[in-house]
C-alpha positions in Angstrom: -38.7 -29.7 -62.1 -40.1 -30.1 -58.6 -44.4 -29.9 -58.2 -45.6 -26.4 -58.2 -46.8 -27.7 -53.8 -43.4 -28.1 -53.1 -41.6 -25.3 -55.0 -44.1 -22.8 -53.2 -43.5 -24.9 -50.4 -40.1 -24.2 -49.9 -40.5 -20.8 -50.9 -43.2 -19.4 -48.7 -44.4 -22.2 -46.4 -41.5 -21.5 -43.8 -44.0 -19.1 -41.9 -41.4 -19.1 -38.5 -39.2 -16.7 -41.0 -39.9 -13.6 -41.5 -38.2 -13.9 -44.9 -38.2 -17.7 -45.9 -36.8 -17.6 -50.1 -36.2 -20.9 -51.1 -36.6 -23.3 -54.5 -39.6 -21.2 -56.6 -38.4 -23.7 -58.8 -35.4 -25.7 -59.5 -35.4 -25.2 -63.3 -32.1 -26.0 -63.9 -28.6 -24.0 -65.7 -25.0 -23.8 -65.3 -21.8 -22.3 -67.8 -19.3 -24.0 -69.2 -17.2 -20.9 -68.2 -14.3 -21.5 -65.7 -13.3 -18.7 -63.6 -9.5 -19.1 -61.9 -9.3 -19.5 -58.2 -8.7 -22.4 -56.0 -10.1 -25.8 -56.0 -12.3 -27.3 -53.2 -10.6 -28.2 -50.2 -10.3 -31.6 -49.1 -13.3 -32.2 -46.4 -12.1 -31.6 -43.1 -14.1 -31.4 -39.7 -13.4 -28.4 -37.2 -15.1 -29.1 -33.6 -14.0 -26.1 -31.6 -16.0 -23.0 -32.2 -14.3 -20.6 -34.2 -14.2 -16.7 -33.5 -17.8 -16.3 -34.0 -18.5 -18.6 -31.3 -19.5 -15.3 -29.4 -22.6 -15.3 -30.5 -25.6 -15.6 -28.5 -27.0 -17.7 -31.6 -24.1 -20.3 -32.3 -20.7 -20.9 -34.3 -22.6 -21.2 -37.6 -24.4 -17.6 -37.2 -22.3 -15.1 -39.4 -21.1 -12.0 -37.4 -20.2 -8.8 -38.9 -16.6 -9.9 -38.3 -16.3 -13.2 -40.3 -18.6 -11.9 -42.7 -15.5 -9.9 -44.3 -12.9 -13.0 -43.9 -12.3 -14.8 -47.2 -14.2 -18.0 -46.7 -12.0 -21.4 -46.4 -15.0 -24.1 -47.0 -14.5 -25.9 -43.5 -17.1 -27.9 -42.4 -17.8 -27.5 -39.0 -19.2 -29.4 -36.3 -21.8 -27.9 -34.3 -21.1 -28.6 -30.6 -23.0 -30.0 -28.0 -24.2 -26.9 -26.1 -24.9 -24.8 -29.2 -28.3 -23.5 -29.8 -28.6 -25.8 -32.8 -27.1 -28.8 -31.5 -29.6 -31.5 -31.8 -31.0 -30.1 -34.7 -28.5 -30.0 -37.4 -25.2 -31.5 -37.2 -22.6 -29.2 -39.4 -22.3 -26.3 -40.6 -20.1 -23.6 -43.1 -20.2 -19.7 -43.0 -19.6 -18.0 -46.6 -19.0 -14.6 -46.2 -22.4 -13.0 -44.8 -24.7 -16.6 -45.8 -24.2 -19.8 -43.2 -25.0 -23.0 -44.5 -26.4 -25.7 -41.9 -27.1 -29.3 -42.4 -28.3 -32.5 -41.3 -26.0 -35.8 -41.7 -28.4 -36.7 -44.3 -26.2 -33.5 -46.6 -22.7 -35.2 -47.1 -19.5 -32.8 -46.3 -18.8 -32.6 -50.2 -22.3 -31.5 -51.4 -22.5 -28.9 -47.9 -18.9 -27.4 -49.5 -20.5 -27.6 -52.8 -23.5 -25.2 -51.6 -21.0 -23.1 -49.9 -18.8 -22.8 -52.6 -21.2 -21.6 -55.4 -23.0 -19.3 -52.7 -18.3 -17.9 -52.3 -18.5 -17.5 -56.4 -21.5 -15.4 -56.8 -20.7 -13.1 -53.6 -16.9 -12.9 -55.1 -17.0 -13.3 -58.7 -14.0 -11.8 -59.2 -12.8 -14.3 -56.6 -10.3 -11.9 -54.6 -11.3 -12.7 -51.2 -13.5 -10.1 -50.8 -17.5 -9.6 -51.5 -17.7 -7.9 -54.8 -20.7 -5.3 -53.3 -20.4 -4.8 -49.3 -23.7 -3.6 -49.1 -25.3 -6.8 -50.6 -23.1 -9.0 -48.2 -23.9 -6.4 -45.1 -27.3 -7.2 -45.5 -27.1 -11.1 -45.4 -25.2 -11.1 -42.7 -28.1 -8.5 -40.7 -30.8 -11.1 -42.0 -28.3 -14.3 -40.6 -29.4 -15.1 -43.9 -28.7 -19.3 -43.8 -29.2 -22.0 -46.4 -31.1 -24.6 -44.5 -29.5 -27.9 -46.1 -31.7 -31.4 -45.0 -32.1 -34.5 -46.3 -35.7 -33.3 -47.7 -38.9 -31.1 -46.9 -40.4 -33.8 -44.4 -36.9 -33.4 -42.3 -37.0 -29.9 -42.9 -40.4 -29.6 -41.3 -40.0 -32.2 -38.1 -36.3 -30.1 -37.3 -38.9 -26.9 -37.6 -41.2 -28.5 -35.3 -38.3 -29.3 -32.9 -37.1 -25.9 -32.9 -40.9 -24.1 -32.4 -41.0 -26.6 -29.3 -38.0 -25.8 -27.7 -38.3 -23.9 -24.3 -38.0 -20.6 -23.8 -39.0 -17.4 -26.1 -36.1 -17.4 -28.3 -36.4 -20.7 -30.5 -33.1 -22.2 -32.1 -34.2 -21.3 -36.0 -35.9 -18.0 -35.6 -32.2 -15.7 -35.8 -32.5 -16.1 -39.2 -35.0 -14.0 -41.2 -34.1 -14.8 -45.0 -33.5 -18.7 -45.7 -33.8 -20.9 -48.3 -34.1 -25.0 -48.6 -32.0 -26.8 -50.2 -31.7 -31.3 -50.7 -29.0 -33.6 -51.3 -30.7 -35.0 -54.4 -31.1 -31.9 -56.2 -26.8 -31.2 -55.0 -24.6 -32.2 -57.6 -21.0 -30.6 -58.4 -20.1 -30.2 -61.7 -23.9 -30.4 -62.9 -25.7 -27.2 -64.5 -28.9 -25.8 -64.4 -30.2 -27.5 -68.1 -29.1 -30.8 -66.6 -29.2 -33.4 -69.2 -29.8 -31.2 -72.0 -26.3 -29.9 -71.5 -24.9 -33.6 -71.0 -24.6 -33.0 -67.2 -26.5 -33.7 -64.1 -28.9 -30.8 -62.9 -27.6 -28.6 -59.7 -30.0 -27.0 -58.2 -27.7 -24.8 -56.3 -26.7 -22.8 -58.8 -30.6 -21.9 -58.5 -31.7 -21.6 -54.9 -28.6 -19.7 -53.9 -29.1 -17.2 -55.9 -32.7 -16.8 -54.4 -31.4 -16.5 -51.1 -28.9 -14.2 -52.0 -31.8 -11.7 -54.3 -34.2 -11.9 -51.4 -31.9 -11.0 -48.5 -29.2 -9.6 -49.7 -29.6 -7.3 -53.2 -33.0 -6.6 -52.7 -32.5 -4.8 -49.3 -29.3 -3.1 -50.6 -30.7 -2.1 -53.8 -34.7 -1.9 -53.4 -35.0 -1.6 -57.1 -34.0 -5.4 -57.0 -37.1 -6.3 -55.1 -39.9 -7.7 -55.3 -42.4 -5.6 -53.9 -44.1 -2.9 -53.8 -43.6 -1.3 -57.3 -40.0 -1.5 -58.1 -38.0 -1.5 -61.1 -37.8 -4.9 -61.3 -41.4 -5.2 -60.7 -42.3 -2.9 -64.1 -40.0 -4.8 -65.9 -41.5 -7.8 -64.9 -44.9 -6.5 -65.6 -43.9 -5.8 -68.9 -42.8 -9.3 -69.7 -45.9 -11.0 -68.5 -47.9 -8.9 -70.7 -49.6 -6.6 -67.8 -49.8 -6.5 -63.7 -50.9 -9.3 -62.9 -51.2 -9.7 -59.0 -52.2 -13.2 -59.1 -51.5 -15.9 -61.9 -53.7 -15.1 -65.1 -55.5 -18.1 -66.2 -53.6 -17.6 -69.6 -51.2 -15.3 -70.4 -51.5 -12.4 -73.2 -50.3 -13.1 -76.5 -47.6 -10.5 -76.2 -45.9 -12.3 -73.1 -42.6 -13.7 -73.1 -42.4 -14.8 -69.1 -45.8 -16.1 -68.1 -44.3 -18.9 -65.4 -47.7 -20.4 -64.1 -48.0 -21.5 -60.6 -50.8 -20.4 -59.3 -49.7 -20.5 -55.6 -46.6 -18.4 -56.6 -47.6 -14.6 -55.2 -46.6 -11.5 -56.8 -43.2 -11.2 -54.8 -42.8 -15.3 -55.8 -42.8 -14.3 -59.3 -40.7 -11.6 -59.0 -38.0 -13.8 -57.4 -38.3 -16.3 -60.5 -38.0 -13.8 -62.9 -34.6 -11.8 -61.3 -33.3 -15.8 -62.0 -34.2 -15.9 -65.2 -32.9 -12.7 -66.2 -29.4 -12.7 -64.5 -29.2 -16.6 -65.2 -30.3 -15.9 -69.1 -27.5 -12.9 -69.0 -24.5 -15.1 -67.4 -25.2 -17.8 -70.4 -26.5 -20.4 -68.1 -29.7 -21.0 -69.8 -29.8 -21.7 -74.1 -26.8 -21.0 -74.9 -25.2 -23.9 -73.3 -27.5 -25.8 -75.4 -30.6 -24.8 -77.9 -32.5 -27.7 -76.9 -32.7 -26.0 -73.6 -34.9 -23.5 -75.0 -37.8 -25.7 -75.8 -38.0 -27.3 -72.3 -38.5 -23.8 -70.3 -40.2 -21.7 -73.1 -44.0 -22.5 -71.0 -41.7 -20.3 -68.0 -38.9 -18.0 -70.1 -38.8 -18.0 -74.0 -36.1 -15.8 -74.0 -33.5 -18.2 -73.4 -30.0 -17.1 -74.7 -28.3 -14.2 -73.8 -28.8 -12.5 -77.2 -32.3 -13.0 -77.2 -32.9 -11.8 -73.9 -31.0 -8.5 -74.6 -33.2 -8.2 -77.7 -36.6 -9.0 -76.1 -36.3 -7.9 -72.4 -34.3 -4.2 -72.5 -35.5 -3.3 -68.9 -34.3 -6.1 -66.9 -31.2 -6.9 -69.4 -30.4 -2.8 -68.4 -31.3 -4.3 -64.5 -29.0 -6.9 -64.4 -25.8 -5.2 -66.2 -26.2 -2.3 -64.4 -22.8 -1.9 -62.5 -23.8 -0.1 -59.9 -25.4 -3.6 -58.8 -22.2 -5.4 -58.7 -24.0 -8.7 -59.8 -22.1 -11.5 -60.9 -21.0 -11.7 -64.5 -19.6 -15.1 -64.3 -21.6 -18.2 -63.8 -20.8 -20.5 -60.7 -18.8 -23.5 -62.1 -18.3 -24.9 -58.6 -14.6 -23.8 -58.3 -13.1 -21.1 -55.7 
């Protein structure tokens, strides 16, 4: 798990976003589950723009159009002339979430990122986003997994795009993004990491915070993190009382009590819709019990059954199917 500085880091230190969501924390996970669909497609480069070249913003900016189309994982080149060109290098548009990147994010881990984001938007995997309010509002957010080679790079391609002439900066189209590195990308891992046998993917993680904060908290408000939602009393519930800043120790009675001090109310919030939906899809102990015992100082209850015993309000939250959240884990296949 990454130092509280950077987790917060990524998730609230982007301040040129209005909505910046990324890693509060990449704690690990994954399921053994495999859903059927089609395997990742062999790497392949496109350099003319594609229909959503009309935008003012570029050919990786999601339109309302190609937010709808069933995603095909190309990676593609952003061309010389292109608001981002300069700054990152490639990019691949998952129903209403684009994915940009530096060199420094090979081809397979950028379809990787774009593939898990295709399996949580489309569990059912049927071409089509499983709630088209939820997608709607990614794509009105240009809601973009910002993929570099690590914060430092992040930051200096920031700087480059806050310096560029003219009032619209490169970046600033986007209002709900999320960080993501190569060394923290690895298909075929889970979120337990080496307590399930596997290497850790954080993905499985920080697109799903991207995809909470912009897309089914605006579509369903109750999925937010602020001001008092439904999420929020659930949450308050679980940490033993409301807490608007970290407690110096938690009550007895708590059973989430995650402890960065920098992580804000809304931060905490964000953490704890992972846990929940994360717990629920089987990603967390019931993989492997030892699991368990390395996030019980964030989340004690770690498998499914306990979490449907101990936590009613958000267990109720995250099954609700009016929702249409996912109720298959990514595996990293579409």
């Amino acid at each position: 798990m990454e130092s509280f500085a950077v987790e917060n880091r990524k998730l609230f230190g982007l301040v040129a976003m209005s909505v910046m969501c990324v890693a509060c924390g990449s704690s690990g996970g994954g399921s053994p589950t495999v859903p059927t669909g089609t395997t990742m497609p062999v790497t392949t480069l496109v350099n003319a723009p594609t229909l959503d070249s009309s935008s003012p913003y570029g050919v990786c900016a999601v339109t309302a159009a190609s937010a709808t189309q069933r995603p095909d994982l190309t990676v593609q080149v952003i061309p010389e002339g292109d608001p981002l060109y300069g700054l990152f290098t490639k990019c691949i548009k998952t129903f209403g979430v684009s994915h940009v990147a530096t060199d420094a994010f090979s081809n397979e881990k950028l379809q990787h990122v774009a593939t898990i984001t295709a399996e949580y938007l489309d569990n059912d995997e049927d071409g089509v986003p499983d709630d088209l309010a939820t997608n709607s509002a990614l794509e009105r957010a240009y809601a973009t997994m910002w993929l570099t080679r690590d914060d430092a790079e992040y930051e200096a391609i920031r700087r480059m795009s806050d310096n560029t002439a003219g009032d619209i900066k490169p970046m600033d189209y986007s209002t709900t993004g999320q960080l993501q590195y190569p060394d923290e990308t690895n298909a075929g891992g889970t979120l337990c990491g080496s307590d399930c046998g596997t290497l850790p993917d954080a993905s499985l993680e920080e697109v799903l915070h991207l995809l909470q904060k912009g897309g089914y908290a605006v579509a369903y408000p109750d999925l937010g993190g602020v001001p008092t939602t439904l999420l929020t009393e659930a949450m308050d519930i679980a940490r033993g009382g409301k807490f608007d800043t970290t407690p110096a120790a938690y009550p007895e009675e708590a059973w989430y009590h995650y402890n960065d001090s920098t992580c804000i109310y809304e931060c905490m919030a964000i953490e704890y819709f992972y846990w929940g939906l994360t717990t629920y899809l089987g990603a967390q102990g019931d993989l492997n019990p030892i699991r368990c015992r390395h996030i019980e100082d964030e989340w004690e209850p770690c498998t499914k059954a306990q979490f449907q015993a101990t936590d009613t309000k958000l267990y109720d939250l995250v099954t609700n199917p009016m929702y249409n959240l996912p109720t298959v884990m990514p595996d990293g296949r579409y």
